[in-house]
C-alpha positions as CSV (number, residue, x, y, z in Angstrom):
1,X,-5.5,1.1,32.2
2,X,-9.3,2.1,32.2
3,X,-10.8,3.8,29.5
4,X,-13.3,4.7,27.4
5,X,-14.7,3.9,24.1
6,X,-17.4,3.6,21.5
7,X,-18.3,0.0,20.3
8,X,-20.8,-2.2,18.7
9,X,-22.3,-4.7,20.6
10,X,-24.0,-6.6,17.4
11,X,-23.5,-6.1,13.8
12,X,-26.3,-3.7,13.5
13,X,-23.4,-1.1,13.4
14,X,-25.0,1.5,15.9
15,X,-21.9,2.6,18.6
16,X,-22.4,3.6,21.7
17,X,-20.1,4.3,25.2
18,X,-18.2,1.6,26.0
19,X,-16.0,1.3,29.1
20,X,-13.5,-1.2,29.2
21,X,-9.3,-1.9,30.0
22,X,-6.3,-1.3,28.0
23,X,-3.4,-4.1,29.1
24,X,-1.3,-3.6,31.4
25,X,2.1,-1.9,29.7
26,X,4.6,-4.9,28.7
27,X,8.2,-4.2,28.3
28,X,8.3,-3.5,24.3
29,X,4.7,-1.6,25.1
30,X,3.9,2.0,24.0
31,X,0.8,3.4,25.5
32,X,-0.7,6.5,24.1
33,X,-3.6,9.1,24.7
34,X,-5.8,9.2,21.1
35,X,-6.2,12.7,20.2
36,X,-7.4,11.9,16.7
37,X,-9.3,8.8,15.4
38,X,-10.0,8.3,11.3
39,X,-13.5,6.5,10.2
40,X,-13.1,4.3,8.0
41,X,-15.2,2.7,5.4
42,X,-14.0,-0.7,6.8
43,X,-15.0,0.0,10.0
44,X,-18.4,-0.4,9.1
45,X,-18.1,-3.4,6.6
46,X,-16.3,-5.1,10.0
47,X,-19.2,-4.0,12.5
48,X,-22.0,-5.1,10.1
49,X,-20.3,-8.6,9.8
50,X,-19.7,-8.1,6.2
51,X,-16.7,-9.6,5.7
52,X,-17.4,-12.4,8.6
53,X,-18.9,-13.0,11.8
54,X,-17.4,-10.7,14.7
55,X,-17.1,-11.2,18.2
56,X,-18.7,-8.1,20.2
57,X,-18.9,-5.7,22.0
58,X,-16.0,-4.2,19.2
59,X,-14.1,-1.1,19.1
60,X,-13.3,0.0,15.7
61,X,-10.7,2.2,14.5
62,X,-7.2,1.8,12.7
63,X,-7.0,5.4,12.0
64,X,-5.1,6.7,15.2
65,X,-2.6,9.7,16.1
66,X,-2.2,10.3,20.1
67,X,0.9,11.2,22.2
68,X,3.0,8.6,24.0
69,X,1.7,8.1,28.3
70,X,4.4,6.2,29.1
71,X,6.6,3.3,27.5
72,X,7.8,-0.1,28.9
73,X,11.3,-0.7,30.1
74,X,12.6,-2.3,26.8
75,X,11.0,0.6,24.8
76,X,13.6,2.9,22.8
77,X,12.4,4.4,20.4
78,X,9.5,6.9,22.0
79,X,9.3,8.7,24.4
80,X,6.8,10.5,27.1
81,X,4.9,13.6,25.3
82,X,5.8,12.4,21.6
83,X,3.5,12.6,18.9
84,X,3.1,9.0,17.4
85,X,0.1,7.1,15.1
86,X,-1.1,3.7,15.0
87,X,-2.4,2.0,11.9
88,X,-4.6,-0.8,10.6
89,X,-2.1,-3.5,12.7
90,X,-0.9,-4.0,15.9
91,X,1.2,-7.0,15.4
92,X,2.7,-10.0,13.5
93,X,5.2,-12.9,14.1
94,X,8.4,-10.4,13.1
95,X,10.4,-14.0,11.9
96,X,8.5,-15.0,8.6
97,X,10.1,-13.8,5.1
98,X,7.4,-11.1,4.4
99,X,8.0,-9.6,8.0
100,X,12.0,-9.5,7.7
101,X,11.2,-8.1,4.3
102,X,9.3,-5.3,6.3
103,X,6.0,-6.6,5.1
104,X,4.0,-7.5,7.9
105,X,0.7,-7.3,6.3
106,X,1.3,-10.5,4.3
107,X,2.8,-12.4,7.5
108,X,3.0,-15.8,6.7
109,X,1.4,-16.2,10.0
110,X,-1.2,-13.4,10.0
111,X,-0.6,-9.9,11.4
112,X,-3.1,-8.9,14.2
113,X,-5.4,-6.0,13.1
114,X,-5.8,-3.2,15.5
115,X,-9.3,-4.4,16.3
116,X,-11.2,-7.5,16.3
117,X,-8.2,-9.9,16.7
118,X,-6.9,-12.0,19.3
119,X,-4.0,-10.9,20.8
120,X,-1.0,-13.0,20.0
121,X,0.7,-13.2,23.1
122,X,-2.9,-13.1,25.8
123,X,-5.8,-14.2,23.1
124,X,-7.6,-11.2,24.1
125,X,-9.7,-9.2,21.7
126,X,-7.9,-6.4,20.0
127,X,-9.4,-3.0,20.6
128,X,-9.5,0.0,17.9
129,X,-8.7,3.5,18.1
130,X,-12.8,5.0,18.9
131,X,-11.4,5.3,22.3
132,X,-9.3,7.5,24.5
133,X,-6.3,4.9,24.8
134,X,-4.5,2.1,23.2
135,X,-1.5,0.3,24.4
136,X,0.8,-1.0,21.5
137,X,4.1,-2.8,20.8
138,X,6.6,-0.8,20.1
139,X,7.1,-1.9,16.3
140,X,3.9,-0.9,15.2
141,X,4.2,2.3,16.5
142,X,4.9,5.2,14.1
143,X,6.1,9.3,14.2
144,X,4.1,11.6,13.3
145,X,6.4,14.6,11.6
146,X,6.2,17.8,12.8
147,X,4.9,19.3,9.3
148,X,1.7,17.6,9.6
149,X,-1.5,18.7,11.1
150,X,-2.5,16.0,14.1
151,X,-6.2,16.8,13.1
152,X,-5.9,15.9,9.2
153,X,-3.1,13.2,9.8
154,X,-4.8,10.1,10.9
155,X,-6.5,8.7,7.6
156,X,-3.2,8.6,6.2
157,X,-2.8,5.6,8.1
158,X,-5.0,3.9,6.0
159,X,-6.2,6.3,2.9
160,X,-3.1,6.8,2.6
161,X,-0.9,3.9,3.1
162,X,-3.5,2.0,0.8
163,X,-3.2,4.3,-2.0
164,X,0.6,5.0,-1.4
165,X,2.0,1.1,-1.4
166,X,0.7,0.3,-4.8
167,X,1.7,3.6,-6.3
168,X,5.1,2.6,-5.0
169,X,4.8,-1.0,-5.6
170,X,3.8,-0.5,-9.6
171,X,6.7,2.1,-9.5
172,X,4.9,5.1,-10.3
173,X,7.1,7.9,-10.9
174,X,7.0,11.4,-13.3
175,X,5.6,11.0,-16.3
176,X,3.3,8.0,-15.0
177,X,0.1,7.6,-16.4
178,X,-2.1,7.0,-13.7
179,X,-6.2,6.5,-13.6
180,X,-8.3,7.0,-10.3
181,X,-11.8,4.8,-10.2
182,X,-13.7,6.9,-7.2
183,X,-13.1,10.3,-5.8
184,X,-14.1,9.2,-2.4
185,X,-11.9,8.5,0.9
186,X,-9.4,6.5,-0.6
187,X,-9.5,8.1,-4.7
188,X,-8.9,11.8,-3.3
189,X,-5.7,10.4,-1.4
190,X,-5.0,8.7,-4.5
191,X,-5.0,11.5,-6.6
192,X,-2.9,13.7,-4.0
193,X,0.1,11.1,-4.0
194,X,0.3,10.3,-7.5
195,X,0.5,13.8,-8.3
196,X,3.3,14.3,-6.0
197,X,4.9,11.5,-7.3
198,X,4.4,13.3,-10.4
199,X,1.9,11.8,-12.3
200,X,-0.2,12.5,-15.2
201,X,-3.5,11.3,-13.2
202,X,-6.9,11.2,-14.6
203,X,-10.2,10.7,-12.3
204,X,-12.3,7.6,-13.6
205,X,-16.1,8.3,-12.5
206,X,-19.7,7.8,-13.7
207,X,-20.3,11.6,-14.3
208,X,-18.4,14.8,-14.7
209,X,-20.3,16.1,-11.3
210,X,-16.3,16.1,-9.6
211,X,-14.4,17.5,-12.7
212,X,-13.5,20.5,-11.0
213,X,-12.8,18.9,-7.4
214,X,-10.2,16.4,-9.1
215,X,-8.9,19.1,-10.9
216,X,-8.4,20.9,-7.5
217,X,-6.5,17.8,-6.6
218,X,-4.0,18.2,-9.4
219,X,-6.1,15.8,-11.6
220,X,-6.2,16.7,-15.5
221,X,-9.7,16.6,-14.9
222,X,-12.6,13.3,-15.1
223,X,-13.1,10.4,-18.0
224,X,-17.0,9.9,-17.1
225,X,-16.9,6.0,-17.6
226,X,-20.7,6.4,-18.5
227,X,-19.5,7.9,-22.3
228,X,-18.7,4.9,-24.6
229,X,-17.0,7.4,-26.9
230,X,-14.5,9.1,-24.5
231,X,-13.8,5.5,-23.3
232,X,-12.9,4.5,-26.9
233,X,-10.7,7.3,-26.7
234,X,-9.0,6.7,-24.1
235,X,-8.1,3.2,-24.6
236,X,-4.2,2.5,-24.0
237,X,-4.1,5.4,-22.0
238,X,-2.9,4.2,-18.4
239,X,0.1,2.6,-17.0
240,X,-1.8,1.8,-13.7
241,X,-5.3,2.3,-12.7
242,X,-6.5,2.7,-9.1
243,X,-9.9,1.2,-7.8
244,X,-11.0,2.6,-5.1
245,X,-15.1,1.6,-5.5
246,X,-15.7,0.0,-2.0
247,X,-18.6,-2.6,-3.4
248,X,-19.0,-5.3,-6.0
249,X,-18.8,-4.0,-9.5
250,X,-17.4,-4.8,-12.6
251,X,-14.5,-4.4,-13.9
252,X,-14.2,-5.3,-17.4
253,X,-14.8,-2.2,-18.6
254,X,-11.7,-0.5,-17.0
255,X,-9.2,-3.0,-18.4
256,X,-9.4,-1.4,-22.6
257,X,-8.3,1.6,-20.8
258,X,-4.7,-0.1,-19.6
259,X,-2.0,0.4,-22.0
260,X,0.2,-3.0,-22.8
261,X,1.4,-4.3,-19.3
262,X,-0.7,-1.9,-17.5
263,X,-2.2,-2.9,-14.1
264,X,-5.6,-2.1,-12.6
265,X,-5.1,-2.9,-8.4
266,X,-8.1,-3.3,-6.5
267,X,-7.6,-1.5,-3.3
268,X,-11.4,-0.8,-2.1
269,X,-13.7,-3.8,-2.7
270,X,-12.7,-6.5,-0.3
271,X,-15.4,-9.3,-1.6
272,X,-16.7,-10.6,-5.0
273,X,-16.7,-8.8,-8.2
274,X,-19.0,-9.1,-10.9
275,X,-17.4,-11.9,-13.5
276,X,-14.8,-10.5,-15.6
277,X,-13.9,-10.9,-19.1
278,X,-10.6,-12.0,-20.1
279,X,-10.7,-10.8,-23.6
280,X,-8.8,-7.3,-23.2
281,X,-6.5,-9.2,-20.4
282,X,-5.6,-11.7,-23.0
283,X,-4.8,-9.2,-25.9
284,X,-2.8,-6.7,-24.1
285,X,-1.1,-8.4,-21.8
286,X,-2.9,-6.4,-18.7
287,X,-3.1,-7.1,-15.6
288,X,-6.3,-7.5,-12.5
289,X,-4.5,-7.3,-9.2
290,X,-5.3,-6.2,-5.7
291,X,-3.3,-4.5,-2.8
292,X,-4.0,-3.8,0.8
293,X,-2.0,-2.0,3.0
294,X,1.8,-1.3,3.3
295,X,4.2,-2.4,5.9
296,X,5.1,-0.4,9.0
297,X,8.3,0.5,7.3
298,X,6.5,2.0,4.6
299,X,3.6,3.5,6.8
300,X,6.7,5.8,8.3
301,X,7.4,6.6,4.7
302,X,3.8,7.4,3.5
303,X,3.7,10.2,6.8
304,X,7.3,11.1,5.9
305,X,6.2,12.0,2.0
306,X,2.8,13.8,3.6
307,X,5.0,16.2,5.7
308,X,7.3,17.0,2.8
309,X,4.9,17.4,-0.4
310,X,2.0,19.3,2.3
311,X,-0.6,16.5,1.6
312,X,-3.4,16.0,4.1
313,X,-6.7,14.2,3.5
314,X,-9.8,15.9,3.2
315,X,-11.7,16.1,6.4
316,X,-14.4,16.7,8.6
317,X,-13.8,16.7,12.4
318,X,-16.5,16.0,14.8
319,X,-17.3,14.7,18.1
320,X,-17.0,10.9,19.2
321,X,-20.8,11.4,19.6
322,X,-21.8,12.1,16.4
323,X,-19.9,8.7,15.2
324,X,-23.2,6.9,14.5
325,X,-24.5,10.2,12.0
326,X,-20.7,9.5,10.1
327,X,-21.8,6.2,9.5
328,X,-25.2,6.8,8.0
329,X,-23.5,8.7,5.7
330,X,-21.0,6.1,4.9
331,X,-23.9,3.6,4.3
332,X,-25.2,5.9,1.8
333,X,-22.1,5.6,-0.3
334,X,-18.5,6.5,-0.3
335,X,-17.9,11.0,0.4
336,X,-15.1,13.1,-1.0
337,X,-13.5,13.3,2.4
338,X,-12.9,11.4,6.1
339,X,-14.3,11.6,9.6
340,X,-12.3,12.1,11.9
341,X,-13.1,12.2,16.1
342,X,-11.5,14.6,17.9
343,X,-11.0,12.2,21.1
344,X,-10.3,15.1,23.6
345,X,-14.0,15.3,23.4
346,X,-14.7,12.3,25.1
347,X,-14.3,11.5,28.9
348,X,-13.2,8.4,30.9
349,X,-15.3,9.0,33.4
């Protein structure tokens, strides 16, 4: 299948029109048209080489909601015309303990990210969603529900499934004290779910400047980590804290805040940290972990609980030709919402 795309061809992170083929539809494949495609902050840590050398030219994007093209013979769960999404991986070995335990993002063989991965089955580079198609297995194909909005729904896939597997995983429920580091891509997500969990959540940040946005979120309003005395105050105050902050930074600070047995997960800086101190690990029995995504199974659940509690990211929507403009602002640091393309503006020809 020929299509189109915008890629990198070196990791000075600067995208422009790529044309290129889509494989040719195997028996458990779904191919889809991309009507919407999610930036994400990693797509730019993965053009610029940040996290390791890539091979180019490299089609970003794990953010994806299209509608189904056509489906190979073995294919039963889609069909032509449906609504579907694809998120941060395409495939994994499906026999390991962590995939039959519907975790394929910890596959004891490594799962195959949408882009920059060799295919498992042709050794082919993996292609991302700033493009008009992608052909995927079956498995890692999702629904989109009805309820949502196609144009808002694709950062769930990865905003959303990031924040919504450790809210799960650290059992988050009513009553919940919950802290958000960052109110950028991934902390306004944050904030959404844990309130609809119901969640007493606060908004961690170095100023008040977003007090009234988090409050808009359902947040009880911003503890401006900058104050030493409001810090003081606050210590023992969480059962789990959320990091979202996407770059090395310290996180010492954070871990007074955690009540006895309270977790702070890591869920935007992928790289070093500045050293910690053990000192309020040690005395109250807290907790420095990390998290990345969830598994496809619950990837369906995280667009299942979207749909029923009305939550949609924060957006702006603009044209696959203004992708390079999104990422100067990304560079600039993290923004209280997520681009997203609107892919019926781009042409194969």
């Amino acid at each position: 299948m020929k299509t189109v795309g915008y890629a990198a061809h070196d990791s000075d992170a600067h995208m422009v029109p790529y044309h290129f083929e889509r494989r040719a539809l195997r028996d458990n494949d779904v191919a889809i048209e991309i009507l919407y495609s999610g930036i994400c902050h990693s797509d730019l840590h993965t053009v610029n080489g940040d996290w390791g050398p890539q091979s180019y030219p490299l089609v970003p994007g794990h953010e994806i909601v299209g509608k189904v093209l056509e489906v190979g013979s073995e294919v039963t769960g889609f069909e032509v015309g449906q609504h579907v999404a694809v998120g941060c991986m395409v495939d994994s070995c499906q026999q390991c303990d962590q995939c039959e335990n519907h975790e394929e993002q910890y596959c004891r063989n490594g799962m195959t990210p949408t882009y920059g991965a060799p295919d498992r089955i042709d050794g082919t580079l993996t292609q991302g969603g700033y493009s008009k198609h992608i052909v995927v297995r079956e498995q890692f194909v999702l629904r989109v529900p009805e309820a949502l909005d196609l144009s808002k729904a694709a950062p769930i896939l990865c905003a959303g499934i990031t924040t919504y597997s450790p809210l799960r995983t650290w059992n988050v429920e009513k009553g919940s004290r919950v802290g958000v580091i960052g109110l950028g891509g991934l902390g306004h997500m944050a904030v959404k779910l844990a309130v609809a969990m119901g969640a007493e959540v606060t908004v961690i940040s170095r100023s008040d400047a977003k007090d009234e946005e988090a409050k808009g979120l359902g947040a009880s309003g911003i503890l401006v980590s900058t104050d030493e005395d409001a810090m003081k105050q606050a210590a023992n105050g969480f059962d789990l804290i959320l990091d979202t902050v996407p770059v090395k930074h310290d996180v010492t600070q954070y871990a007074p805040l955690l009540d006895v047995d309270g977790s702070l997960v890591i869920v935007g800086q992928v790289g070093p940290l500045d050293e910690p101190s053990t000192i309020p690990l040690v005395t109250g029995r807290r907790r420095i972990a990390g998290s990345l995504i969830g598994g496809i199974k619950e990837t369906q659940e995280v667009l299942d609980f979207c749909a029923q509690h009305n939550i949609h990211p924060e957006c702006k929507i603009i044209s696959p030709d203004e992708v390079n403009k999104a990422y100067e602002h990304l560079a600039k640091g993290d923004i209280a919402y997520r681009f997203v393309m609107d892919m019926s503006k781009l042409d194969v020809e």
